[in-house]
C-alpha positions in Angstrom: 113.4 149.5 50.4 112.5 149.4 46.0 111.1 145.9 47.2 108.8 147.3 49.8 108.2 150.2 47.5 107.3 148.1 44.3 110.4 149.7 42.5 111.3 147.7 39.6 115.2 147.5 40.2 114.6 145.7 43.4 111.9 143.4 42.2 114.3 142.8 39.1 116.8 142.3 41.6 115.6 139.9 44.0 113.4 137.8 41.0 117.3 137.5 39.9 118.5 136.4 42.9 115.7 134.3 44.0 115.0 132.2 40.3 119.1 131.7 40.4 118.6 129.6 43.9 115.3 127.7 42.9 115.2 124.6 41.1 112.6 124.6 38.2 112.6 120.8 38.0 110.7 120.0 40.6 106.6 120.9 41.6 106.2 123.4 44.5 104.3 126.4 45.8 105.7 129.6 46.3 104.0 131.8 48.8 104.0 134.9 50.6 103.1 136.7 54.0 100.8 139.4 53.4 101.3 143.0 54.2 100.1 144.3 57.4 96.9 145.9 55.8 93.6 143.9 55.7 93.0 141.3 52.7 95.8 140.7 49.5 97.2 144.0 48.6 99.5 144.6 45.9 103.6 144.6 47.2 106.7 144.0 46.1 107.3 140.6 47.6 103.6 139.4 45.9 105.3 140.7 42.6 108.6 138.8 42.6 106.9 135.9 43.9 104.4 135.7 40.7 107.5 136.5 38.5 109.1 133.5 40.0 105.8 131.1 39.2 106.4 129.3 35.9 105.8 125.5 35.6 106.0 123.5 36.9 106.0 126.3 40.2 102.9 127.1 41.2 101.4 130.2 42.3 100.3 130.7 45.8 100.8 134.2 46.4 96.8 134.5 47.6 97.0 131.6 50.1 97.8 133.4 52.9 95.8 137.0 53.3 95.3 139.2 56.2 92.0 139.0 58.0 93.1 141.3 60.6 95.1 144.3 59.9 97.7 144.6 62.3 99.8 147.8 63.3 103.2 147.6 61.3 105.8 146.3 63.5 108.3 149.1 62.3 106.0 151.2 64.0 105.3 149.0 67.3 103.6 147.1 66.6 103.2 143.7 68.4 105.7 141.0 68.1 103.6 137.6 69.1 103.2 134.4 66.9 99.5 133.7 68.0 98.5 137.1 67.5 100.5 137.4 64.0 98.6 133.6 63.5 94.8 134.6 64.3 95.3 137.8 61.9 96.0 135.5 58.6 93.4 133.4 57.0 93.8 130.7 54.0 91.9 130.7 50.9 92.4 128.1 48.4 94.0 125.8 51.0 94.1 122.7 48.7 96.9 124.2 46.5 99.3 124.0 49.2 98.2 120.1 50.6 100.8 117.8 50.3 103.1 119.9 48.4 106.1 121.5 49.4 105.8 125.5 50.2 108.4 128.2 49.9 107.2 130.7 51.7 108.4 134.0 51.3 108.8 137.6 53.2 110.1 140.9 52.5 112.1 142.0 55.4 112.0 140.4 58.7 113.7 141.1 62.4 112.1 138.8 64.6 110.8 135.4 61.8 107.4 136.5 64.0 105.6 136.7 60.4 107.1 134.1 58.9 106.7 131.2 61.7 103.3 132.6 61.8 102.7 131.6 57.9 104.5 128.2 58.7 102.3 127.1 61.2 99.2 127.7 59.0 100.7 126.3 55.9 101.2 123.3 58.1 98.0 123.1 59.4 96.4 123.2 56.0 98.2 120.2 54.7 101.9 121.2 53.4 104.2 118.6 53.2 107.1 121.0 54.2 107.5 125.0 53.9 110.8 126.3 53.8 110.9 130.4 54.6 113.3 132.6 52.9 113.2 136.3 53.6 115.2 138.9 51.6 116.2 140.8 54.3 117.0 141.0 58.0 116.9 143.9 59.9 118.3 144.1 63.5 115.9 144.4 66.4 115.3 147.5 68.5 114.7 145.8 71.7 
């Protein structure tokens, strides 16, 4: 919850934990699935992510935005790929062609978000996107 809150211990936390799994020797572009709210709003996730973005990483953290707000899934929202897909849009899509993408989410229960993200990374040219979410939580259903 600091992550989703923008606490620092969290963010300190998870830029820790993340940076100590990356390799900094190689060129890739770190991204991240945007908050249900329309546009790129400030969030934890965003944060750690643009800690993480040093060279030869590059920053991708306003690829992906949301041109749709969607209801939060915590709060029943809806749960479908193709509906999570047609509320993202892609700006700056040439930073993520031919590279390599990690792509990155706060908490997730069903990958709904995350698959979502893949599929338009993919479509807009990446080479390969690997999705790493900090946390997991069980699904209600």
């Amino acid at each position: 919850m600091d992550v989703k809150e923008q606490k620092s211990n969290g963010i300190i936390y998870f830029t820790k934990h993340i940076g100590s799994i990356l390799s900094f020797n190689e060129e890739f572009v770190i991204c991240v699935i945007p908050s249900h709210e329309y546009g790129i709003t400030p969030s934890g996730i965003r944060t750690i992510a643009k800690n993480l973005c040093h060279f030869p990483i590059i920053d991708g953290t306003s690829v992906i935005k949301r041109i749709k707000e969607m209801q939060k899934k915590t709060s029943g929202g809806i749960r479908n790929r193709n509906t999570e897909i047609e509320s993202l849009g892609m700006e700056n899509e040439n930073i993520v062609k031919g590279k390599q993408v990690l792509l990155l989410d706060d908490v997730t229960t069903s990958g709904t978000s995350l698959y979502a993200g893949k599929a338009i990374l993919e479509k807009a040219g990446a080479k390969l996107v690997v999705l790493y979410a900090l946390a997991i939580t069980e699904s209600e259903e």
